[in-house]
N, C-alpha and C positions, 0 to 999 in steps of 0.2 A: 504494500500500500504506500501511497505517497504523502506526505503529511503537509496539508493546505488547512487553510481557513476555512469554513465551512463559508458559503456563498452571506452576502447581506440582504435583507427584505430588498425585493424589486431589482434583485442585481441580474438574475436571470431572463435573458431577451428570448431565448432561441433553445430548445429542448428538442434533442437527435436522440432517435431509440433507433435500435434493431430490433427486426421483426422477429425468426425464429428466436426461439428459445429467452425471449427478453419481450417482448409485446404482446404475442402470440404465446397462448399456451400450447402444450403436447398434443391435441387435438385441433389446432391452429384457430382456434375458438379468440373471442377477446373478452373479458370480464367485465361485466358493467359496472365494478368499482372504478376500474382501469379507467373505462369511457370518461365516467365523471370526471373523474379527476382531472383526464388533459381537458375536455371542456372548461374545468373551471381552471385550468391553467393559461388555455386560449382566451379567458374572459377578461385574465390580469394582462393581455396581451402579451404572450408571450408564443410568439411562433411554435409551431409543431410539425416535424421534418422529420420523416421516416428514409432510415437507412440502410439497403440491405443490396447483398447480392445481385437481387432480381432483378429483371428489366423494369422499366418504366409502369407498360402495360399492367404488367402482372403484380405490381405491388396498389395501383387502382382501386382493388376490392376490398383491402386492409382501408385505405384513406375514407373509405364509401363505410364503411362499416364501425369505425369510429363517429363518422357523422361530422369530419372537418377539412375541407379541401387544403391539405397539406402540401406544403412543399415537399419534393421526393428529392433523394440523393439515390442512382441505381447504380447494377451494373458494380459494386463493392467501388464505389467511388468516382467511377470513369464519367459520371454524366450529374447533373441537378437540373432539376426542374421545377420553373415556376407553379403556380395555383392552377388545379383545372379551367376554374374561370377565368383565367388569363391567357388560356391555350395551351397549358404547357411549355409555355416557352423555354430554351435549353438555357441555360443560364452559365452551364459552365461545362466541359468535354473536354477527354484527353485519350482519344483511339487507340489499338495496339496497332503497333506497324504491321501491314499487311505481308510485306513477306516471311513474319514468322506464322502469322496466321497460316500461310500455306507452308511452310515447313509442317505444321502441325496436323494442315488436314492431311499429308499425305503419309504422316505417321500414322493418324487414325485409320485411314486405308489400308496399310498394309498388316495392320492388327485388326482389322475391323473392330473397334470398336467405334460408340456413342459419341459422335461429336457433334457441337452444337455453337452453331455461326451467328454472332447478333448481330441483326442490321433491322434497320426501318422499324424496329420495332415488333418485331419477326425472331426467331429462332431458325435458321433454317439447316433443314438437316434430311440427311438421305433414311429412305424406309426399308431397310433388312432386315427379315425375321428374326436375326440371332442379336439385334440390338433390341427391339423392343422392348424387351422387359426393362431394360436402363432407361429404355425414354420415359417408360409410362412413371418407375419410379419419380423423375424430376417432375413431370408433367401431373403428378398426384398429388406433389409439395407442391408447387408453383400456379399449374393451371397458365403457363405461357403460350402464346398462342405459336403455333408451329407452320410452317411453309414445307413442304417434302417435293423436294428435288430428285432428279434421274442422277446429277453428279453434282456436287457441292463445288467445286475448283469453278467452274460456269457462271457461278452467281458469287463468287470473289473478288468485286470489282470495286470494294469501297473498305477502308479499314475499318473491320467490326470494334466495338467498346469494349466486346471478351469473346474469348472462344472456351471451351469446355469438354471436357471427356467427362461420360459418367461411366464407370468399371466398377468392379469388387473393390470393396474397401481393402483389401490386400493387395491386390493386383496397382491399386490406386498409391497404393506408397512404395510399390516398387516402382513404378513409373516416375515418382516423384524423386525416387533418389535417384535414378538413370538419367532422368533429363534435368533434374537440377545443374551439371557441368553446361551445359548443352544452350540452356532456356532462363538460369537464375537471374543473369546479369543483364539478359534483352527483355526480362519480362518480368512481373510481378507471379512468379507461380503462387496461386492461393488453394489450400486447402482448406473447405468450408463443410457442407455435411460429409458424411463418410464415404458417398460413392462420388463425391466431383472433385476436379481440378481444374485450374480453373487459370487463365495465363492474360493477366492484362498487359496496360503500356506498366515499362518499369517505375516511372513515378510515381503510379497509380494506387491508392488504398483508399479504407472507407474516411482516414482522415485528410486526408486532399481534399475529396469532397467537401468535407463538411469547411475546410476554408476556403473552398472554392466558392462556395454559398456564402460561405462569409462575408466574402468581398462584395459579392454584386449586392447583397446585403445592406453591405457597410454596418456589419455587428462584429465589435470582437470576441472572438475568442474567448475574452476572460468572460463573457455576457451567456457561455453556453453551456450545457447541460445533458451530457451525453451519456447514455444507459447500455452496454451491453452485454454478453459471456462469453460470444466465441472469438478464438482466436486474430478473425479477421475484424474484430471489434477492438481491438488493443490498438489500431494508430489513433482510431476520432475518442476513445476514452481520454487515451493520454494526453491529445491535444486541446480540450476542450476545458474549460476555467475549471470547472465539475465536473470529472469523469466517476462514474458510477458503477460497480462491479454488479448484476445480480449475484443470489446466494450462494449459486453453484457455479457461478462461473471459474473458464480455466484461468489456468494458473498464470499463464500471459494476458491476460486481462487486471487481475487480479491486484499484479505487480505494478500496472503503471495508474488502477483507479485512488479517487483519493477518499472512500469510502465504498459499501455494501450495504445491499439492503438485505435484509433478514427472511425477508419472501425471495422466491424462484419466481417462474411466469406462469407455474400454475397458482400461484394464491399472491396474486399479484402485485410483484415486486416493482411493477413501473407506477404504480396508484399509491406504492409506499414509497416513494423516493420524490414523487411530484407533491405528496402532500407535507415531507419531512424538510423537503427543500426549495422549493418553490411557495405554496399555498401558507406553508407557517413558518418559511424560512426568515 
């Protein structure tokens, strides 16, 4: 843990959760203590900015089911987006170079495995029987809307925001030690649930983003209030004025938040941390 101040009444502008495992409970359900809370943390004016992995699209149904047209950070950083009601406008972007993308799709080809191409706001990816069961996994979490192509290299014409293999979670870290010489240094390799990998641009993480938003913002940093557990939640923790552990989160989170809350996301730790440091901070 990191030993800060605890925030002052009204110092908090801007509050970045993650969705898995921190927003969302283990049924991907959201608690209506949860709801209230950022509502009444939206009501002291205080932004609310979902951060996670997923594309754009697909994190939508979270912003619509809370009930408050949020700013999005997707894509584990590479992208932010303004209010639905404002269009979505992109606010901030940082692609992966496109010819590692295709180094990569042509690794996924000669393994067949799961791979999954982001553009336009699309997943696009080829339909093999011996993949599907990978797809339907991500496509069961995420619900991203998918394109299925004859050959993927065809519709490589634009640097995606991530590419992604979904494999065995064993298979998935040996691939990660094999290509970390190969891909560490051109690319942000991210390891987030157990079956993905996940390779953005190198400068790219969920906390980029969140000072990528900053800026077009114009909020600092010390003004922000970030909640995560998993691993790729340790850059926007540690960057943000507030970084927040849930209760079980890893141990790389853990290390650089400047407190914990006592609930998980199923007994909702982001309803105890908004009312503990925001609402009666």
């Amino acid at each position: 843990m990191v030993q800060k101040a605890p925030p002052k009444p009204g110092q908090i502008r801007m509050l970045v959760l993650d969705l898995d495992g921190t927003l969302l409970r283990s049924d991907k359900t959201i608690g209506p203590k949860t709801i209230e809370a950022l509502h009444a943390a939206r009501d002291r004016g205080v932004e609310i900015v979902l951060n996670s992995g997923r594309m754009t699209a697909a994190m939508e149904p979270t912003a619509e089911r809370i009930g408050i047209d949020c700013h999005l950070i997707a894509y584990n950083g590479a992208t932010a987006t303004g209010p639905k009601a404002q269009g979505r406008k992109r606010l901030f972007e940082k692609p992966l170079d496109l010819g590692i993308a295709k180094e990569l799709a042509q690794i996924a080809r000669e393994r067949r495995l799961q791979f999954n191409y982001y553009r336009d706001e699309l997943v696009y990816s080829e339909d093999h029987p011996e993949m599907r069961p990978f797809r339907e996994i991500y496509w069961a979490r995420t619900r991203s809307p998918f394109r299925f192509v004859e050959r993927i290299e065809d519709h490589m014409d634009v640097p995606p925001l991530k590419v992604l293999f979904v494999l065995d979670p064993a298979m998935r870290e040996a691939m990660f030690e094999e290509l970390k010489p190969r891909f560490g240094k051109r690319s942000n390799m991210t390891r987030t649930d157990p079956e993905y990998l996940e390779f953005l641009h190198p400068e790219v993480d969920k906390g980029v983003g969140v000072r990528g938003l900053c800026e077009a913002l114009q909020i600092p940093l010390s003004a922000v209030m970030a909640i995560g557990d998993g691993d790729n939640d340790g850059p926007m923790v540690a960057c943000a004025g507030w970084g927040v552990a849930v209760s079980d989160a890893r141990e790389s989170v853990l290390n650089v938040a400047a407190a914990r809350t006592k609930a998980d996301c199923d007994h909702d730790a982001v309803a105890e941390a908004v009312e503990r440091w925001i609402l009666k901070g």
